[in-house]
Rosetta silent file (secondary structure, phi, psi, omega in degrees, C-alpha in Angstrom):
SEQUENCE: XXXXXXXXXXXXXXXXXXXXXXXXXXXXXXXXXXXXXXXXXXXXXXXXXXXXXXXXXXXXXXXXXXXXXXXXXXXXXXXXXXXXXXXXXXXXXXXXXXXXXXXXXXXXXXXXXXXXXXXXXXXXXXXXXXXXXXXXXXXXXXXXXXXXXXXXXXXXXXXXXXXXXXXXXXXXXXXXXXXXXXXXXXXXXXXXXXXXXXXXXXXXXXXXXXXXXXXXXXXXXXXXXXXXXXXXXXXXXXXXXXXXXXXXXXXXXXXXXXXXXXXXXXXXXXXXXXXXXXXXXXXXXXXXXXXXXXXXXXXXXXX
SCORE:     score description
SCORE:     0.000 S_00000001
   1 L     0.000  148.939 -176.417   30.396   28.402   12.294 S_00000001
   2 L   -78.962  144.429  157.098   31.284   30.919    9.406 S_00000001
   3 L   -46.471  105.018  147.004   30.865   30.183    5.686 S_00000001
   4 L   -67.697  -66.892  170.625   34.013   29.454    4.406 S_00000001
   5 E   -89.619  114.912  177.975   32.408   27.302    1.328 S_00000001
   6 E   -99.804  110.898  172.466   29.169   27.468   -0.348 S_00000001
   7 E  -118.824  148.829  173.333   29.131   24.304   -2.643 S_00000001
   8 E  -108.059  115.078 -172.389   25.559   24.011   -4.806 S_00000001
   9 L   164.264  173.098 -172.903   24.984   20.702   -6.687 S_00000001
  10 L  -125.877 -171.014 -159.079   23.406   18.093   -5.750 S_00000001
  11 L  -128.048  132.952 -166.417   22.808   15.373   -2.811 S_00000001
  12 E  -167.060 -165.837 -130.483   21.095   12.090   -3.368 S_00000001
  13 L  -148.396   70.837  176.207   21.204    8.560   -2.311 S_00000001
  14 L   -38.681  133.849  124.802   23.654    5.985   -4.158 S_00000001
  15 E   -52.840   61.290 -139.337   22.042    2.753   -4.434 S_00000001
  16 E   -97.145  129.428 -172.796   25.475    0.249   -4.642 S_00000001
  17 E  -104.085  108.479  157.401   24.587   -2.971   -5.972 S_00000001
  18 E  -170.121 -165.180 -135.479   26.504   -6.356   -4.824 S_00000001
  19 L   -62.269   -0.257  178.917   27.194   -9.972   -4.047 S_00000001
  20 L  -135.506   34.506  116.531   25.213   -9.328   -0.749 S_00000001
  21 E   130.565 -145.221 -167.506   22.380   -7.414   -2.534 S_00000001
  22 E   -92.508  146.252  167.401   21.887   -3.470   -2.198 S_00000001
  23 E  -126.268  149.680  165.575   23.181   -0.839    0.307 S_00000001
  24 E   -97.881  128.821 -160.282   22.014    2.919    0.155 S_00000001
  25 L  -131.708  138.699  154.840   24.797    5.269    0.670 S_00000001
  26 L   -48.372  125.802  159.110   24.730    9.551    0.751 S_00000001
  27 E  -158.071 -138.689 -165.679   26.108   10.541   -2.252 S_00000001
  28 L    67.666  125.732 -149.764   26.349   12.596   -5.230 S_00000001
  29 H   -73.868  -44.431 -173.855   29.585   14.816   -5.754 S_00000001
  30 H   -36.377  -63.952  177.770   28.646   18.396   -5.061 S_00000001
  31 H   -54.100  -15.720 -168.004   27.817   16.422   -1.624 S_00000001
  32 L  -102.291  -40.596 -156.463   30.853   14.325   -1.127 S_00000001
  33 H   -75.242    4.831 -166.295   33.031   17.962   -1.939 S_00000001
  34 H  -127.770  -11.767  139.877   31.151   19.729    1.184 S_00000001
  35 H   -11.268  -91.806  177.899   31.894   16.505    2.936 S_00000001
  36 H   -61.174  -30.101  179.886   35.505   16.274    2.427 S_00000001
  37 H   -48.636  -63.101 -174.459   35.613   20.493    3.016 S_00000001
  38 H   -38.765  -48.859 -169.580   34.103   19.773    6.795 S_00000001
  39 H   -54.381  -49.527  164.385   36.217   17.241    6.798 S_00000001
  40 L   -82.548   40.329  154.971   39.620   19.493    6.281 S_00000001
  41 L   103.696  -29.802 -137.950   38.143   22.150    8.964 S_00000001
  42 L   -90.275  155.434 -159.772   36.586   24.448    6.502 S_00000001
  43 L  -111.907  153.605 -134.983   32.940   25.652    7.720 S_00000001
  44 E   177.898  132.758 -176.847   30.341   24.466    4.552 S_00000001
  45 E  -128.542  146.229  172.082   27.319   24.986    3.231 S_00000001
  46 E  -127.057   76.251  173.327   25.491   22.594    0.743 S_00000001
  47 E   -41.419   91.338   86.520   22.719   24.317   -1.531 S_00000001
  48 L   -46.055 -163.448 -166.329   20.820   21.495   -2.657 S_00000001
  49 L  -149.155  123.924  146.482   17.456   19.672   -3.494 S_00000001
  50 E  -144.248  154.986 -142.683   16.343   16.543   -1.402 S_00000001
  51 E   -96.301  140.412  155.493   12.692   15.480   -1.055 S_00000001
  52 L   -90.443   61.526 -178.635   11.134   15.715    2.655 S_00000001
  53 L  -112.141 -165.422  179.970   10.954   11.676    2.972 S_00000001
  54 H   -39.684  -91.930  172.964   13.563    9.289    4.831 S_00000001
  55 H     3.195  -79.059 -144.429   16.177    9.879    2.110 S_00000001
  56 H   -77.201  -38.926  150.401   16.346   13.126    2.269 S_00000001
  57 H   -25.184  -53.442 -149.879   16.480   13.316    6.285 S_00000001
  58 H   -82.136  -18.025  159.487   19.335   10.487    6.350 S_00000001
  59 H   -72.394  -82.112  167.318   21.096   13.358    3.991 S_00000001
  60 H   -15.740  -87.258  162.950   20.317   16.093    6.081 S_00000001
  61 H     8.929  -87.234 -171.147   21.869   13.999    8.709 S_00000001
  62 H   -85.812   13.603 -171.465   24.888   13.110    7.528 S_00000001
  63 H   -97.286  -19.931 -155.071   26.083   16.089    5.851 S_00000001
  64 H   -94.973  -53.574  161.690   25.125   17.725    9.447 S_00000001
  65 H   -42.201  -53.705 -176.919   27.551   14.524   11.061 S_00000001
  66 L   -58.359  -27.739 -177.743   30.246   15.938    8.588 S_00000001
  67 L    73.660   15.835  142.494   30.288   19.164   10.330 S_00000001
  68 L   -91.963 -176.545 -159.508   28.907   20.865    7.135 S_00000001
  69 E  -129.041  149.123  161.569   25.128   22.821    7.065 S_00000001
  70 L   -93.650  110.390  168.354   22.472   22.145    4.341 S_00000001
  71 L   -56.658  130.687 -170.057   20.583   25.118    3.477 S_00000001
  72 L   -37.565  -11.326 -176.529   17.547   25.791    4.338 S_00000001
  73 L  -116.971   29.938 -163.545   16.020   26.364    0.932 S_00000001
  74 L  -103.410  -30.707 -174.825   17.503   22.769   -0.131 S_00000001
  75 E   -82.814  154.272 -164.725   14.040   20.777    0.870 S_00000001
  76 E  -137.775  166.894  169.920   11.678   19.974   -2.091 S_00000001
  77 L   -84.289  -18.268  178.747    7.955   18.609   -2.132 S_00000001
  78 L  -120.647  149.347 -163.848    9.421   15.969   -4.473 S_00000001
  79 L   -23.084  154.395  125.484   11.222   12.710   -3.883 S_00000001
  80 L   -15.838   76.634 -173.375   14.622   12.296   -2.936 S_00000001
  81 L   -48.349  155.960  159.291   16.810   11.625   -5.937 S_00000001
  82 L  -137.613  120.754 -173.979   18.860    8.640   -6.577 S_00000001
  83 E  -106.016  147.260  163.804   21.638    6.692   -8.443 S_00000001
  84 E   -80.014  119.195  169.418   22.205    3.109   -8.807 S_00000001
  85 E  -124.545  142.414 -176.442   25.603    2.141   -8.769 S_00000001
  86 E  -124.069  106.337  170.152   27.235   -1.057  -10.171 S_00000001
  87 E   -75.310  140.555  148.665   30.763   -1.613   -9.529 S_00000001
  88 L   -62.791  176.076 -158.938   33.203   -3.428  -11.963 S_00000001
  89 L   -90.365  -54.815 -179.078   35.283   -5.858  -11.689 S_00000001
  90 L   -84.227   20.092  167.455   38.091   -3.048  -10.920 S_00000001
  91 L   101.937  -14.159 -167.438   35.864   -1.164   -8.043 S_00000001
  92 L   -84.283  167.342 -174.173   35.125    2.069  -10.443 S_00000001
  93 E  -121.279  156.281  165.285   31.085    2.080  -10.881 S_00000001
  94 E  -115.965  161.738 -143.327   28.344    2.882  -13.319 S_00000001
  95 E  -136.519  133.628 -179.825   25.702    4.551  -12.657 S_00000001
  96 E  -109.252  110.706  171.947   21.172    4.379  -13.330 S_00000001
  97 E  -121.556  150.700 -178.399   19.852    7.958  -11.904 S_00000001
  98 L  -137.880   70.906 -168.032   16.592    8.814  -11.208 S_00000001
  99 L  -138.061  135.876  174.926   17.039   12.657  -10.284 S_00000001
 100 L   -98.091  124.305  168.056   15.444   16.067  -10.363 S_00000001
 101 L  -138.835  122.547  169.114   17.472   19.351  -10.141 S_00000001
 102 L  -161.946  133.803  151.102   16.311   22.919  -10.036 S_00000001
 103 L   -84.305  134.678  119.209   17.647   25.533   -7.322 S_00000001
 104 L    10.422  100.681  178.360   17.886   28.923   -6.593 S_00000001
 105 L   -64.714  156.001  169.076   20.439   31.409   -8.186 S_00000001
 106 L  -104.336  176.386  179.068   22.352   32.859   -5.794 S_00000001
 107 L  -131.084  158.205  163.786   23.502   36.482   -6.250 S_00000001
 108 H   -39.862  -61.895  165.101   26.479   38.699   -5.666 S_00000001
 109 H   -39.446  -50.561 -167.111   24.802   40.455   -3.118 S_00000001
 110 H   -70.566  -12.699 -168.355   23.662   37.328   -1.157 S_00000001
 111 H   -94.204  -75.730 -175.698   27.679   35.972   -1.154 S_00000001
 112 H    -7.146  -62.348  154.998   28.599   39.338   -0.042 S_00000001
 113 H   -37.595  -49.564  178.494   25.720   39.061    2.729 S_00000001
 114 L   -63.158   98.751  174.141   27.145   35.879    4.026 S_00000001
 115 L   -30.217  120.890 -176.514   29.787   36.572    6.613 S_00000001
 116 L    58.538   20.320  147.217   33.668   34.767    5.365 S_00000001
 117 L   -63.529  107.636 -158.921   32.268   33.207    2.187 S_00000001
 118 L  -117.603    8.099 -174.354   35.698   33.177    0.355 S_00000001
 119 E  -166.657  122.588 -169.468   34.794   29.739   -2.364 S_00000001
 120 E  -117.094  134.816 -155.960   31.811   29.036   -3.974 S_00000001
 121 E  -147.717  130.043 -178.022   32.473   25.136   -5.795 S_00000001
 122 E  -161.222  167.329  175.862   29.833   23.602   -7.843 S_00000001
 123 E   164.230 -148.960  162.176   29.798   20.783  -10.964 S_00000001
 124 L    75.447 -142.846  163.765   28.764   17.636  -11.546 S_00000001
 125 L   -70.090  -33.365 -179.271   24.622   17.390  -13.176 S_00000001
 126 L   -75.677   -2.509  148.294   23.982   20.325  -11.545 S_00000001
 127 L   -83.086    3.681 -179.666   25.673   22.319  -14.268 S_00000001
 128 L  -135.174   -6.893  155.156   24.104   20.518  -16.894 S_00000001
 129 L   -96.940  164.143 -170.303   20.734   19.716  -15.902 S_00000001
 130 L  -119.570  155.606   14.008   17.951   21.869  -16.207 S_00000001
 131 L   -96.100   25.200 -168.450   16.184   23.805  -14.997 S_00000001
 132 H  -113.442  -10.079  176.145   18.843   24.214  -12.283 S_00000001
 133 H   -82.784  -17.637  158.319   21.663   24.136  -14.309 S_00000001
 134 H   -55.568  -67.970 -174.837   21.123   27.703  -15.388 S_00000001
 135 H   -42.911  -47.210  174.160   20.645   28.768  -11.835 S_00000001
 136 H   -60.668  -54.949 -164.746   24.260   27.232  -11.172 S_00000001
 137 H   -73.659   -6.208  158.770   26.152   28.895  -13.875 S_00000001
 138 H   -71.510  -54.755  136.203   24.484   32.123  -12.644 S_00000001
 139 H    21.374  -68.791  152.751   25.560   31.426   -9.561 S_00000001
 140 H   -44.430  -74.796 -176.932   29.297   30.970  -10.721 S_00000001
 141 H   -38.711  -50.797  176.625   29.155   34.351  -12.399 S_00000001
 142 H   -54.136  -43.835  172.474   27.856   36.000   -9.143 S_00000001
 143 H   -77.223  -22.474  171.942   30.623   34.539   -7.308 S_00000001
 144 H   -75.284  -24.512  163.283   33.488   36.039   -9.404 S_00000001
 145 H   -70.041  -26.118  158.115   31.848   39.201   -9.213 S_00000001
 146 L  -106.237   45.960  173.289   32.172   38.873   -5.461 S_00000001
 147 L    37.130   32.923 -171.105   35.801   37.833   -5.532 S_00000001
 148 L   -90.132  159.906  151.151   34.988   34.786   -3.900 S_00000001
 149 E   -68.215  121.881 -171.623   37.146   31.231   -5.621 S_00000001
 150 E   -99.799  149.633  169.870   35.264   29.622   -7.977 S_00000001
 151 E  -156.652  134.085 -136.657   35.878   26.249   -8.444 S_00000001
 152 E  -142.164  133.283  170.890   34.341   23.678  -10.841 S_00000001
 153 E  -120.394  111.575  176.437   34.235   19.554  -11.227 S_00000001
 154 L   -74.254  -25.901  174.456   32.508   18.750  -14.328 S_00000001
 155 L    57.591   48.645 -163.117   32.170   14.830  -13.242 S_00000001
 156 L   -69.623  125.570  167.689   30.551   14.163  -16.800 S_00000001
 157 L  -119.962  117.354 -168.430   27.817   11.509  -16.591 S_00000001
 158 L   -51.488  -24.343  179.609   26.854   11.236  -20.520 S_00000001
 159 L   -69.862  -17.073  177.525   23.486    9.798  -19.921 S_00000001
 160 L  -119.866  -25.717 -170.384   22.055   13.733  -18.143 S_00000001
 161 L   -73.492  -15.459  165.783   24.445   16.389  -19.521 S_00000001
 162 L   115.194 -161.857  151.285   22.641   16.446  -23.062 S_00000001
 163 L   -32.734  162.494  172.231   24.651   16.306  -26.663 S_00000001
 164 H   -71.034  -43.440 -148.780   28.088   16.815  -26.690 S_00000001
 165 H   -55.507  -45.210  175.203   28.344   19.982  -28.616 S_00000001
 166 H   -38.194  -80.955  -72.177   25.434   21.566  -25.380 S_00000001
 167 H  -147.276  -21.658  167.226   27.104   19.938  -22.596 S_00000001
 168 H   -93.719  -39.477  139.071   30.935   21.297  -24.003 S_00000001
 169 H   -48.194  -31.504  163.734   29.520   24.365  -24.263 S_00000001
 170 H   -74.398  -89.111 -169.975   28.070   24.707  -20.890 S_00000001
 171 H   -13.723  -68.882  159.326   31.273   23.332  -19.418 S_00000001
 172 H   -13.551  -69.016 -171.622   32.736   26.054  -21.334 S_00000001
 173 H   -60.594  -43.540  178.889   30.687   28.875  -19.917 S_00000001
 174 H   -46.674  -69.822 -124.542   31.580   27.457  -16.125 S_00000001
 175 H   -86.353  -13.372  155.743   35.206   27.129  -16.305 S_00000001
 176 H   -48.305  -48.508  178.517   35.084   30.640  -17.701 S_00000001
 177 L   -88.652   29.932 -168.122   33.840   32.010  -14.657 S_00000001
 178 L  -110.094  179.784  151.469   36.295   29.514  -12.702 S_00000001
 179 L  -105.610  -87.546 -166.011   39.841   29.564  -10.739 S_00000001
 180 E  -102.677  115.601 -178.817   40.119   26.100  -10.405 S_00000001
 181 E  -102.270  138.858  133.085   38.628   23.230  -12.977 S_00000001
 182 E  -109.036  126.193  172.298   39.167   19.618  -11.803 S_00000001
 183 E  -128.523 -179.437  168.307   38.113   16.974  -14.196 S_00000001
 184 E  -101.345  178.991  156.226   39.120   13.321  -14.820 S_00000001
 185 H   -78.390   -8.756 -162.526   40.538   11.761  -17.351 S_00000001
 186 H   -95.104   -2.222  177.979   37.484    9.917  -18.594 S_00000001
 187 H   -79.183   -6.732 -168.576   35.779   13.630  -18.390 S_00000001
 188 H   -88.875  -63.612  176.310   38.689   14.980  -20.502 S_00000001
 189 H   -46.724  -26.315  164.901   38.477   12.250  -23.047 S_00000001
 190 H   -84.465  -28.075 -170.879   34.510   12.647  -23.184 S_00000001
 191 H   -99.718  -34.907  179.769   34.546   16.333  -23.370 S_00000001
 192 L  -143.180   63.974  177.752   37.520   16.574  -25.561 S_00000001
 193 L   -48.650  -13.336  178.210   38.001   12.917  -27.608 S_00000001
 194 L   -97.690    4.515 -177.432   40.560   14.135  -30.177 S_00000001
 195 L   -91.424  168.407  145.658   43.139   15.765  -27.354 S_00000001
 196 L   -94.618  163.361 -170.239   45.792   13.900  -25.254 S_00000001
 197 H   -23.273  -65.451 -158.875   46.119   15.045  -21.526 S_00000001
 198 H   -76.691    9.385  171.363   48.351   18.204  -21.837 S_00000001
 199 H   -99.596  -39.583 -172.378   46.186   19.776  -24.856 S_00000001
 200 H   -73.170  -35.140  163.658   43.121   19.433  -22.868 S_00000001
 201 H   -80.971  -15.485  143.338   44.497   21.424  -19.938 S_00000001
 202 H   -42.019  -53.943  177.018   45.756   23.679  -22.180 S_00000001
 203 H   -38.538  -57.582  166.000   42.833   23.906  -23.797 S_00000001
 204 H   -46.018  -52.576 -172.898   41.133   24.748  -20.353 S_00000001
 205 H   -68.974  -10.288 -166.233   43.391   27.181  -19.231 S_00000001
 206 H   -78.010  -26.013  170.351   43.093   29.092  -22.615 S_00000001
 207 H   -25.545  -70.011  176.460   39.276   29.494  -20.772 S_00000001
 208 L   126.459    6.579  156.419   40.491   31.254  -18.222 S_00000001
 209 L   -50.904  146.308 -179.160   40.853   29.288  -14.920 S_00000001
 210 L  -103.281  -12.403  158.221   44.194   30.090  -13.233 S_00000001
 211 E  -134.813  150.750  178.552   44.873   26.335  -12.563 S_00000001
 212 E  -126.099  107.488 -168.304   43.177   23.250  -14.443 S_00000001
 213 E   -96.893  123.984  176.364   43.875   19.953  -12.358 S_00000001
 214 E  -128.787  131.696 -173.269   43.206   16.254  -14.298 S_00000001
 215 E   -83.153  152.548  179.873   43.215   12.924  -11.840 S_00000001
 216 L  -103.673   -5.552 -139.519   44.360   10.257  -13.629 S_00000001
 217 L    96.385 -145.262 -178.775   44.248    7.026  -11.302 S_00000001
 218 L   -87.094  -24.593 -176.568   46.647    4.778  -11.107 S_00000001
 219 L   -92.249    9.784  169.402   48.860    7.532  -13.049 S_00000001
 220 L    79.029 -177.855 -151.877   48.347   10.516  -10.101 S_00000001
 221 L  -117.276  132.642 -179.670   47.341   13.822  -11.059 S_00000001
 222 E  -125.412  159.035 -134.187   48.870   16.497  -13.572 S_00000001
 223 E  -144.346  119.956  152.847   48.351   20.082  -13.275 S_00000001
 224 E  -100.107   98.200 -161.213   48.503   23.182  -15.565 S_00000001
 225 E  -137.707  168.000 -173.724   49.256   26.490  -13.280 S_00000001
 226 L   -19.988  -53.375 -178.142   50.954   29.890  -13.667 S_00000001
 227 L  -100.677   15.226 -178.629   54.119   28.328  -14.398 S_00000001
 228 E   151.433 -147.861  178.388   53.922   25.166  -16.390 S_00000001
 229 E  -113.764  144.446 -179.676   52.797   21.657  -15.754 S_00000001
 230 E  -135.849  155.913 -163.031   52.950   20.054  -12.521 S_00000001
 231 E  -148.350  133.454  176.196   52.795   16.287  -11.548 S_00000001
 232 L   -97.281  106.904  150.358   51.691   14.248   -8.243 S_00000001
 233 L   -31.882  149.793  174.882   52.021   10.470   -7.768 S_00000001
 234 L   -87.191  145.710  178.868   49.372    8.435   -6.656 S_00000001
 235 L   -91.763  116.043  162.445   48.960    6.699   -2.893 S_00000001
 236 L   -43.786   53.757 -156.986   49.826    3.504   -3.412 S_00000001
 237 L  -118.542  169.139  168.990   46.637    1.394   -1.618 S_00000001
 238 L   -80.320  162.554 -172.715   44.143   -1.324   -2.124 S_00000001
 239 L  -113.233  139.188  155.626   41.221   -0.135   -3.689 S_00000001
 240 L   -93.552  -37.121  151.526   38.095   -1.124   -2.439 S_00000001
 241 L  -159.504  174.429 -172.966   35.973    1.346   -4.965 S_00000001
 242 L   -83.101  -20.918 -170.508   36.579    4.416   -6.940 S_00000001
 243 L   -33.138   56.480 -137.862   33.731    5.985   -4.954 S_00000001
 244 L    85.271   54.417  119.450   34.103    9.867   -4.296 S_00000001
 245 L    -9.891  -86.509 -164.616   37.222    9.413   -5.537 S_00000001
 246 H   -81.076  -20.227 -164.650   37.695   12.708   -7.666 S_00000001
 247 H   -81.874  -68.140 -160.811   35.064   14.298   -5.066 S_00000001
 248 H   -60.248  -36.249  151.523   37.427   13.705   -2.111 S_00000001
 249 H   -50.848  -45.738 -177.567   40.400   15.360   -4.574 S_00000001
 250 H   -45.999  -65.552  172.826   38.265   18.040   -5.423 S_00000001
 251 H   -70.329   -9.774  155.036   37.931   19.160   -1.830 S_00000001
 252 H   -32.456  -55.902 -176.484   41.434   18.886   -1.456 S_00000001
 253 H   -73.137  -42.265  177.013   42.168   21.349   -3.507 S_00000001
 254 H   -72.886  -58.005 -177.846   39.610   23.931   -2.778 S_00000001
 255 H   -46.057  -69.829 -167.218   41.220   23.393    1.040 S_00000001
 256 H   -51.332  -39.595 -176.307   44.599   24.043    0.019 S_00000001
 257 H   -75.030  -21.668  154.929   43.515   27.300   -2.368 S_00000001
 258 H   -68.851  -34.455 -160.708   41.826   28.636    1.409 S_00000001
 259 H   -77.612  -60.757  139.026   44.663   27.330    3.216 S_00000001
 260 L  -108.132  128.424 -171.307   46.985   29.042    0.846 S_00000001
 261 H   -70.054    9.613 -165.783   46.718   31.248   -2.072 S_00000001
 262 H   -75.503  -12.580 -173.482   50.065   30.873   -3.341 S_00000001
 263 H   -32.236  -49.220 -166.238   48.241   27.501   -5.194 S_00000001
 264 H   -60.749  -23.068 -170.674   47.781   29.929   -7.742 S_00000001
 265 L  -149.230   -3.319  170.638   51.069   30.992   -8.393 S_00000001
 266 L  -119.034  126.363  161.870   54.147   29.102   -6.990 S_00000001
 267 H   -42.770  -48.027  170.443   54.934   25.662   -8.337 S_00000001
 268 H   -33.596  -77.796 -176.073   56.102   24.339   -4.795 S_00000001
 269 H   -49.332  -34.896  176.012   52.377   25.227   -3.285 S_00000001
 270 H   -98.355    6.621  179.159   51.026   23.723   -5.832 S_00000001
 271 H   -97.217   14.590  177.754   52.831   20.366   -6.274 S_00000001
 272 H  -104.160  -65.615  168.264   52.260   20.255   -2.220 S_00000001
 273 H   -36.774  -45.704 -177.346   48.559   20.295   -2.751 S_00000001
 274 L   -76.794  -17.617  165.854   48.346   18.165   -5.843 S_00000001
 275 L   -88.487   -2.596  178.189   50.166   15.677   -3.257 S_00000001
 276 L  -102.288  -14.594  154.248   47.736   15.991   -0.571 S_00000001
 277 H   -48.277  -54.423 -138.739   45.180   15.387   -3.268 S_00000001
 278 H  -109.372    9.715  161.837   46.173   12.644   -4.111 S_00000001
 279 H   -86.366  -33.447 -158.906   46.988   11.136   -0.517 S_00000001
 280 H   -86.275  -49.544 -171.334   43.051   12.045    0.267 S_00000001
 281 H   -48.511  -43.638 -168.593   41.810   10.624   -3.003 S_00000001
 282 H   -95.568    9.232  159.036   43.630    7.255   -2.304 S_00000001
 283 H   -97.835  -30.216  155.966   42.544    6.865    1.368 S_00000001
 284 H   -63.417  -50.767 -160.951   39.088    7.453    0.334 S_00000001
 285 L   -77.021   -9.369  165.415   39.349    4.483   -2.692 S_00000001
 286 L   -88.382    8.927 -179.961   40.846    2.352    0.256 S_00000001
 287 L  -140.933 -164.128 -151.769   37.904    1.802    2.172 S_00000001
 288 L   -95.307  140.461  178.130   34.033    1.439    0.823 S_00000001
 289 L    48.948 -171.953 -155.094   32.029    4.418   -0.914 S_00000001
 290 L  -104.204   97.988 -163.559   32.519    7.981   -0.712 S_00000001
 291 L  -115.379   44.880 -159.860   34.037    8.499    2.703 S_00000001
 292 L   -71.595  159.041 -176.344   36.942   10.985    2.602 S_00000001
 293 L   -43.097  159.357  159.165   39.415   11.669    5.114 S_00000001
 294 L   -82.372  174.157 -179.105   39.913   14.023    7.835 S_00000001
 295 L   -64.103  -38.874 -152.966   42.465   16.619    7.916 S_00000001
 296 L   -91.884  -23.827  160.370   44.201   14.848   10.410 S_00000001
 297 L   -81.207   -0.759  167.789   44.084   11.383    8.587 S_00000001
 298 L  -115.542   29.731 -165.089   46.068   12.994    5.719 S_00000001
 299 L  -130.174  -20.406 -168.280   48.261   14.974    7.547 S_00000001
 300 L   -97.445  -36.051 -168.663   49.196   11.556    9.698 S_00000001
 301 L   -87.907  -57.803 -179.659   49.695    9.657    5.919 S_00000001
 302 L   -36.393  -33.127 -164.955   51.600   12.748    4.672 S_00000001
 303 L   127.086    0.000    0.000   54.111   12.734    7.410 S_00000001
C-alpha cells in the first residue's frame, strides 16, 4: 500500500490501572493517530522507537492489525517505553511514563522519495523530548518544503515537555511549520493560562497554521479557519474513558484534509469534518482505551 501518512512520535505500552488490577494496552498518541488513519482507509506509516522485547513486538503487531506499517528504522536496543495510567473518577486518566525518544530526521528529499506521501502528522513528547524532539521539528520543516500537510497535536504532558517558557516555544516553532494544530482545552489552558478559548486559536493562527482545531469534551469542538470560527457538538454517549480521545479526533481530521482540501477554505467542509471528529472521538470514549473507529463505523453513526 502507498504512503498516504507518515506520522513520527511515539508508540509505547499504557499500563491502565483498576479495580481488577493492571491491563497493558498499545498506546501513545502519535500511535493511536496512525491507528485511527488505517482505520479511515488512509495507507500509514509510524516512525517510531520501541525496544526489541515483547512490548515492542505486541506494538509492531497491532499497528500492523490496524492496517498501518511501522518503519523499519523504529526498533531500538533499549526497552520498550511505557505509561501508567490511572483513571478518575470521570474516565479521563493521569499518567507515570517511563520513556526514551530519539529518531531520525527525515528530509525533504526522503518525503519526496516516498511514492503518495501527501501528510506528515507528528506531536505529543515527541516534539518536546530530546534528543528526538529536534529530529521531529526538523522533520516538520522538511515536510512543508515538500508540500506535503503538516499537521500537529501538542497533547501537553507537563511532567516531559520541560518549563513552560521551552515547551511554548517549541510548540511555537511546530505549529509554524503546520496546516493543521489540534490541541485540547487542558493543552490550551497549560500552554496559554491567561487566554480564553477564542484568543488561544487566534493566537495560533497568528502562527501560521491555516486551521487551529480545540476539543473541548462535553462542549464539542471549535475551530478557527479561513473564514471565522466554526463549532461541532459532541456525540452524545457513555463514556467508558477519555482514552485516545483527542488521538482518534486528530486522525479525523488529517482524513478529512486528504479526503478533501476544501477543509482549508470553505466553512461547510469544515464544519462537516469537525462533525465527523467529533462522532469518532465519542465512539472511541464509548468503549475501553484507545480504540478508534473505522470509517465505516462513523459513516453508519453519521447517517
Amino acid at each position: 500500500m502507498d504512503t498516504d501518512v507518515l506520522v513520527v512520535g511515539e508508540a509505547l505500552i499504557d499500563i491502565v490501572t483498576g479495580e481488577d488490577g493492571d491491563r497493558e494496552l498499545v498506546g501513545g498518541s502519535p500511535a493511536n493517530v496512525a491507528v485511527g488513519l488505517a482505520r479511515q482507509g488512509h495507507g500509514t506509516r509510524l516512525l517510531t522507537r520501541v525496544g526489541d522485547d515483547e512490548r515492542g513486538r505486541r506494538i509492531a503487531e497491532q499497528i500492523g492489525r490496524s492496517g498501518a506499517r511501522l518503519d523499519e528504522r523504529s526498533f531500538s536496543g533499549e526497552p520498550t517505553s511505557t505509561a501508567r495510567a490511572r483513571l478518575r473518577a470521570d474516565g479521563s486518566a493521569e499518567y507515570d511514563f517511563a520513556i526514551t525518544w530519539d529518531v531520525p530526521a527525515i528530509t525533504a528529499d526522503d518525503l519526496r522519495g516516498v511514492r503518495a506521501v501527501r501528510a506528515v502528522h507528528t506531536g505529543s513528547i515527541a516534539l518536546f523530548l530530546e534528543p528526538g524532539g529536534t529530529a521531529v521539528l526538523e522533520t516538520l520543516r522538511a515536510a512543508r518544503a515538500a508540500g506535503a500537510i503538516v499537521s500537529v497535536d501538542p497533547n501537553i504532558r507537563p511532567a516531559l515537555v520541560g518549563d513552560h517558557a521551552a515547551a511554548l516555544a517549541r510548540f511555537g516553532e511546530a505549529a509554524a511549520s503546520a496546516d493543521l494544530v489540534k490541541l485540547s482545552d487542558e493543552d490550551a489552558h497549560w500552554l496559554y493560562p491567561d487566554l480564553d478559548d477564542e484568543e488561544v486559536l487566534d493566537e495560533i493562527a497568528a502562527l501560521g497554521p491555516r486551521l487551529v482545531v480545540l476539543t473541548r469534551g462535553a462542549e464539542g469542538l471549535l475551530a478557527r479557519g479561513a473564514h471565522g470560527l466554526v463549532e461541532a457538538a459532541p456525540l452524545v454517549v457513555t463514556v467508558a474513558d477519555t482514552i485516545g480521545a483527542g488521538d482518534a479526533a486528530m486522525a479525523s481530521l488529517v482524513s478529512s484534509a486528504l479526503d478533501d482540501d476544501r477543509l482549508f477554505t470553505s466553512p461547510d467542509a469544515l464544519e462537516a469534518a469537525l462533525r465527523r471528529a467529533a462522532v469518532t472521538a465519542g465512539i472511541t470514549v464509548s468503549r475501553a482505551g484507545a480504540n478508534p473507529p473505522t470509517r465505516a463505523e462513523v459513516d453508519a453513526r453519521l447517517g
